[in-house]
C-alpha positions as CSV (number, residue, x, y, z in Angstrom):
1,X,-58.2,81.5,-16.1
2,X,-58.6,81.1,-19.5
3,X,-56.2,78.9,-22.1
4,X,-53.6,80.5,-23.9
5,X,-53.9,78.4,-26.8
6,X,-54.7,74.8,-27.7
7,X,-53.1,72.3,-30.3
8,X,-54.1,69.0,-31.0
9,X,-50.4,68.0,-31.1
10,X,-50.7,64.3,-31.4
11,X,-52.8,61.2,-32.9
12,X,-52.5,59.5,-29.7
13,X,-52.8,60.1,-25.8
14,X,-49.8,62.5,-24.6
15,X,-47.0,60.9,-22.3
16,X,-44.6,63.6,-21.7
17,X,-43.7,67.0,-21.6
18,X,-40.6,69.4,-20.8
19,X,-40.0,72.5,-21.3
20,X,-36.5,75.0,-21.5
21,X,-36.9,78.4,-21.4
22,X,-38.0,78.6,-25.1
23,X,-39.6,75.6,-26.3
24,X,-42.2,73.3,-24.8
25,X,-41.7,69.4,-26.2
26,X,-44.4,66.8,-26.2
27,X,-44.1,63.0,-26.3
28,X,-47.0,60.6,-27.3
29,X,-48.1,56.8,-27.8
30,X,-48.3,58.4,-31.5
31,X,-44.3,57.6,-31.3
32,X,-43.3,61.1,-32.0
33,X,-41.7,64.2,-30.2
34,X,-43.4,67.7,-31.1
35,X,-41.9,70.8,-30.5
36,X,-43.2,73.9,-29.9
37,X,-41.6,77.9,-30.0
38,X,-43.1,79.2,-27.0
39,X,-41.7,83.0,-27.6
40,X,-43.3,82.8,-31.2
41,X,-46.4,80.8,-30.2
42,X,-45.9,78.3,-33.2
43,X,-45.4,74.8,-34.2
44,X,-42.1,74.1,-34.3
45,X,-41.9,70.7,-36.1
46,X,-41.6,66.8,-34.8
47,X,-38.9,64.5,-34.2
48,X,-38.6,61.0,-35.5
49,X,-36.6,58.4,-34.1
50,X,-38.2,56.0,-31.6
51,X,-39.8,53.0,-32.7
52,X,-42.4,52.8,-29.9
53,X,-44.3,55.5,-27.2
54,X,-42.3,58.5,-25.7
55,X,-42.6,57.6,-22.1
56,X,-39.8,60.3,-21.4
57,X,-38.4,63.8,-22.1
58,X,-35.9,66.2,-20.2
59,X,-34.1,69.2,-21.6
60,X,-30.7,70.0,-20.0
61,X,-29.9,73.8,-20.4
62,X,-30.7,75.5,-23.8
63,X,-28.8,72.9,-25.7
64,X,-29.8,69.2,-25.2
65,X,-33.1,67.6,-25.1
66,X,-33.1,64.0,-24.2
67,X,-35.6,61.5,-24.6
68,X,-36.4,57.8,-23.9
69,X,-39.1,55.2,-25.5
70,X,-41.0,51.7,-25.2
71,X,-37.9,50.7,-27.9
72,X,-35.7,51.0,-25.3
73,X,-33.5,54.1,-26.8
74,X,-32.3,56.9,-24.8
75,X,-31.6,59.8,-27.4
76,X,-30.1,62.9,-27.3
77,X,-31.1,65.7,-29.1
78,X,-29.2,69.6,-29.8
79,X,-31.9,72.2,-30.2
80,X,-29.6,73.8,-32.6
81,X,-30.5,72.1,-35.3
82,X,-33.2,69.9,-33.6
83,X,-30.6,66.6,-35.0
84,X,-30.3,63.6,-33.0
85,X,-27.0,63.1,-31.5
86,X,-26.7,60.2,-30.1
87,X,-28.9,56.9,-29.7
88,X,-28.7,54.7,-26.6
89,X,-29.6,51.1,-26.4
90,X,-30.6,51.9,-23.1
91,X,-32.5,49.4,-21.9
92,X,-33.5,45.5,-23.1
93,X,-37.5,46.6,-22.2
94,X,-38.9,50.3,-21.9
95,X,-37.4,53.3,-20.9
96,X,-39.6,54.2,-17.9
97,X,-37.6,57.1,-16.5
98,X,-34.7,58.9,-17.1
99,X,-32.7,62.1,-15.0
100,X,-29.8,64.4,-16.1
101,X,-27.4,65.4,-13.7
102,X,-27.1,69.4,-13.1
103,X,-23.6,69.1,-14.6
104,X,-25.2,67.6,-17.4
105,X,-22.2,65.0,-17.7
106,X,-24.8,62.2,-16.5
107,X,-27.8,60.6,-16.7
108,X,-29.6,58.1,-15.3
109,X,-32.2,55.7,-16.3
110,X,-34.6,53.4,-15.4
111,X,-36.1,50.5,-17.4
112,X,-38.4,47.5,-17.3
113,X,-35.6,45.4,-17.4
114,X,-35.1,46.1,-13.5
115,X,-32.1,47.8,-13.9
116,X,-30.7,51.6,-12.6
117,X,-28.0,52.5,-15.6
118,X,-25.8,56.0,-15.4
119,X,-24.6,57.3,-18.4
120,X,-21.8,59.5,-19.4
121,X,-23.2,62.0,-21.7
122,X,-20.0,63.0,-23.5
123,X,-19.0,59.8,-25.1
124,X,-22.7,58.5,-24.9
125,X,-21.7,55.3,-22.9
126,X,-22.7,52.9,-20.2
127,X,-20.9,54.5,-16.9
128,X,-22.3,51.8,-14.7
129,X,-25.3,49.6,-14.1
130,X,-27.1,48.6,-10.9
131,X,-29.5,45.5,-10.6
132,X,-32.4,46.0,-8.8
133,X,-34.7,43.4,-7.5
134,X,-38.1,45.2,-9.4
135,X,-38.8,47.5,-12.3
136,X,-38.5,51.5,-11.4
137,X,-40.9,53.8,-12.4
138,X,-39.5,56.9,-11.5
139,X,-35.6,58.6,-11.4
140,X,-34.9,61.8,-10.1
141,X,-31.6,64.0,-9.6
142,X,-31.8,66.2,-6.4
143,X,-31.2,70.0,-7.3
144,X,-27.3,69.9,-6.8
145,X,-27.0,66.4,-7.9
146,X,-25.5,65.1,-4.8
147,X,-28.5,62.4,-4.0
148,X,-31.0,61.3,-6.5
149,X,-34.6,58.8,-5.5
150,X,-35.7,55.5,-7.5
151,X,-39.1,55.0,-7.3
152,X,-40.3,51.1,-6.9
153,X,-44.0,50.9,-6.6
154,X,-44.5,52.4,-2.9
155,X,-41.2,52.5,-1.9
156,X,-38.4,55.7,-2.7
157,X,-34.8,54.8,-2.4
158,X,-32.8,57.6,-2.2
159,X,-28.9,57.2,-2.7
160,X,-26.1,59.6,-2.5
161,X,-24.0,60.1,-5.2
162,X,-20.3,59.7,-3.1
163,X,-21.3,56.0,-2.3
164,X,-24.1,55.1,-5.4
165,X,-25.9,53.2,-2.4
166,X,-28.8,53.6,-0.7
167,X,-28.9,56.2,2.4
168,X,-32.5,56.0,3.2
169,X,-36.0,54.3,2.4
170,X,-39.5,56.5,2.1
171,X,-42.8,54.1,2.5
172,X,-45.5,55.2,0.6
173,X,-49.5,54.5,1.2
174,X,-49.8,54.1,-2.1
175,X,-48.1,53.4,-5.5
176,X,-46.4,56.6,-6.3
177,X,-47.2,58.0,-9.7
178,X,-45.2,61.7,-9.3
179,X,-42.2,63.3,-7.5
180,X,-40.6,66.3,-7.6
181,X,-37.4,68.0,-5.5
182,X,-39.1,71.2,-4.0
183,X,-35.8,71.6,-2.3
184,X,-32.9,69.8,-1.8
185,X,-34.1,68.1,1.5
186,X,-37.6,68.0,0.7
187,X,-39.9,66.3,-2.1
188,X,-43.0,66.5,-2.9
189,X,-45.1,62.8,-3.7
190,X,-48.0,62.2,-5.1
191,X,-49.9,58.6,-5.7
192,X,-53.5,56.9,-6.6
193,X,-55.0,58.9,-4.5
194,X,-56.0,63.1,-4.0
195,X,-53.4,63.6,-1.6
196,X,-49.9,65.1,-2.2
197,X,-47.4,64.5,0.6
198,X,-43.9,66.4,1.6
199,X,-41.5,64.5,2.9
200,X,-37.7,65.3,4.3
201,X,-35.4,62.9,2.5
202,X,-32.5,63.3,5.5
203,X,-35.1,62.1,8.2
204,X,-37.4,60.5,5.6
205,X,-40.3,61.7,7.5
206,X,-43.6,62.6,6.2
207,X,-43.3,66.5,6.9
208,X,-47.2,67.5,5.6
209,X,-49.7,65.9,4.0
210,X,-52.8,67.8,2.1
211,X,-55.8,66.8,-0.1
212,X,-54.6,68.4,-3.5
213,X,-57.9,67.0,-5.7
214,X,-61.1,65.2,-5.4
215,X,-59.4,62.3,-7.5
216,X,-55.8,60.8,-8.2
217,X,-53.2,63.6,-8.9
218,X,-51.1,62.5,-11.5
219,X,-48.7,64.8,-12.0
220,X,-46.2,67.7,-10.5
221,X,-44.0,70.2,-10.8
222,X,-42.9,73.4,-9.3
223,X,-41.3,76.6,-9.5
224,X,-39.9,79.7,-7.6
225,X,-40.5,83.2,-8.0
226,X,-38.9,86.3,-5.7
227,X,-41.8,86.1,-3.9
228,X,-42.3,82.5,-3.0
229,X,-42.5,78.4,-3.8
230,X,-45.2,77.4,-5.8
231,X,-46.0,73.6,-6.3
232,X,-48.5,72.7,-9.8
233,X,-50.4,69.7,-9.7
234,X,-52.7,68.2,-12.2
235,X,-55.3,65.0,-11.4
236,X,-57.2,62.9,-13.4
237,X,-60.4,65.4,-12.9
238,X,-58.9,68.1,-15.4
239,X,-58.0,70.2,-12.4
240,X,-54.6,72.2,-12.3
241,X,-53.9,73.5,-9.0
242,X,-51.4,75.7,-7.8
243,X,-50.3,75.7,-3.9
244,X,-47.8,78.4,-2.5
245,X,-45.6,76.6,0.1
246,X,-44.3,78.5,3.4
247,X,-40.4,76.7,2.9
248,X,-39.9,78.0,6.7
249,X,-43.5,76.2,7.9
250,X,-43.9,73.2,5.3
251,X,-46.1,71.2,8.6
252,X,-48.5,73.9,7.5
253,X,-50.6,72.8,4.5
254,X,-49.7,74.7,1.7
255,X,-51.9,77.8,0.2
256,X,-54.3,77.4,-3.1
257,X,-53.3,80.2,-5.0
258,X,-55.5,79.0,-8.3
259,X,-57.5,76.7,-10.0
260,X,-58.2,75.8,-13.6
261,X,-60.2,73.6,-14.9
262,X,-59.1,71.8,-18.3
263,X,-62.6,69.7,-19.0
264,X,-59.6,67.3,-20.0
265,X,-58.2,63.6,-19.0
266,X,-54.4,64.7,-18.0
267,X,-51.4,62.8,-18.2
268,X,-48.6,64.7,-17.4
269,X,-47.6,68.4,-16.4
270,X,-44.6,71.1,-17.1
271,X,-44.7,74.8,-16.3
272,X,-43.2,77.0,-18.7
273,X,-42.7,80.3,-16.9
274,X,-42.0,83.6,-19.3
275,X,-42.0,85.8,-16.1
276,X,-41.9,84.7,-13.0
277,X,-41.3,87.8,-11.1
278,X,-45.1,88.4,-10.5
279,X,-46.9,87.0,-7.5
280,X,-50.7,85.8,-7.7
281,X,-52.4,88.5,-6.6
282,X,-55.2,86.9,-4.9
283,X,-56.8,83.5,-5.1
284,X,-59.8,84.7,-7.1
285,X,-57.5,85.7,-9.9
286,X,-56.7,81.6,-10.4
287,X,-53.9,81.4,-12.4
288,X,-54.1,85.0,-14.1
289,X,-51.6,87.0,-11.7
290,X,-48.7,84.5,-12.3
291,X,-47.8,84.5,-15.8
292,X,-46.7,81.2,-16.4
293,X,-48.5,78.6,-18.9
294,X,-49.2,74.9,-18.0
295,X,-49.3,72.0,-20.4
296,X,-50.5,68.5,-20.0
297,X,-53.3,66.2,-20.9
């Protein structure tokens, strides 16, 4: 599978990416947010705000992207007019993580500062703030935003939204450097190491386990067509991967659908999908017979 197209977007390394269903946004150490029209295949301009790296970024709908930064800011952006909205003190240290709630009334971070903070979104304040005993790297919602999992090193805590405590514990082999909801029971995991792992966040059991690359993955995401599940990952070898999982057999390792290689260092994943009604064809065709683009570095 061949590139679309390439950009040198920043000065620096890349250390985020999201994408809505029309632009793809790019955070770097280069302190700056980049934007990019995916339906016109053009530079849409950069946002200036933080003071330090983009360690962050997460649209909500059509209308909001938010972002977070080593300055310790949490901003919110409308795509309208690509102004910011509203800046967040945050966090005393970094911004390691941040979440939006489906409803997109909340969000939660995570800082350096060991500390789990949920934000109302409409007034742009402090809704509550939870001490933890070490620094998060990771906060994610679940799909309907009844649970969402803090990532501590090698441990997940996952807490349910009625009683903001924790309901259950996942022990990881290794430090975990990716996670993402494949459904509303099950996550996908990946650490320092080639292997991705499912796991079933009501039993917090390890469900399947598979060997994704030949080094580290280091990040994930994953989408749904009519068709099927697909999980993308992307490792440190310049490999994206993508692995159509059976929802009603997950034991079973999952299926390589396609590879690419990028001949590049990546840092970070998103998949922005213009039509995912097609399935891959066959594995030969890599990534051609899903028409979806991938960006990381």
């Amino acid at each position: 599978a061949a590139s679309d197209f390439t950009h040198h977007a920043h000065t620096a390394s890349l250390t985020a990416v999201a994408v809505n269903n029309r632009y793809v946004a790019t955070g770097s150490k280069d302190e700056t947010i980049q934007l990019y029209d995916m339906t016109k295949k053009v530079d849409h301009g950069s946002l200036l705000h933080h003071d330090g790296t983009i360690t962050c970024l997460e649209f909500h709908g059509n209308k909001h992207l938010l972002s977070g930064g080593e300055d310790g800011l949490l901003c919110v952006w409308g795509t309208k007019k690509w102004e910011c909205l509203k800046s967040i003190r945050a966090h005393k240290g970094h911004v390691s993580s941040l979440s939006v709630h489906p409803s997109g009334k909340l969000a939660l971070s995570v800082g350096t500062d060991k500390t789990l903070r949920t934000w109302n979104l409409i007034d742009g304040k402090s809704a509550f703030i939870k001490n933890i005993k070490q620094n998060a790297q990771i906060v994610q919602w679940s799909p309907s935003g009844e649970s969402y999992i803090v990532v501590l090193g090698k441990q997940l805590d996952i807490y349910s939204l009625t009683t903001a405590s924790v309901s259950g514990v996942i022990q990881s082999q290794t430090r975990v450097s990716a996670l993402k909801f494949v459904t509303e029971s099950v996550i996908a995991v990946a650490g320092d190491e080639e292997v991705v792992r499912l796991y079933d966040t009501n039993s917090q059991k390890c469900i399947c386990e598979f060997k994704a690359h030949e080094t580290r993955v280091k990040a994930l995401d994953s989408f749904q067509t009519p068709q099927s599940h697909v999980l993308a990952t992307a490792s440190s070898d310049g490999y994206i991967k993508l692995w159509k999982l059976d929802l009603e057999k997950l034991q079973n390792s999952p299926l390589l659908l396609g590879k690419v290689s990028t001949s590049a260092r990546l840092t970070c994943l998103a998949v922005w999908l213009s039509n995912a009604g097609e399935e891959p064809k066959e594995e030969s065709k890599q990534c051609e017979g899903m028409d979806a683009k991938h960006f990381m570095v």
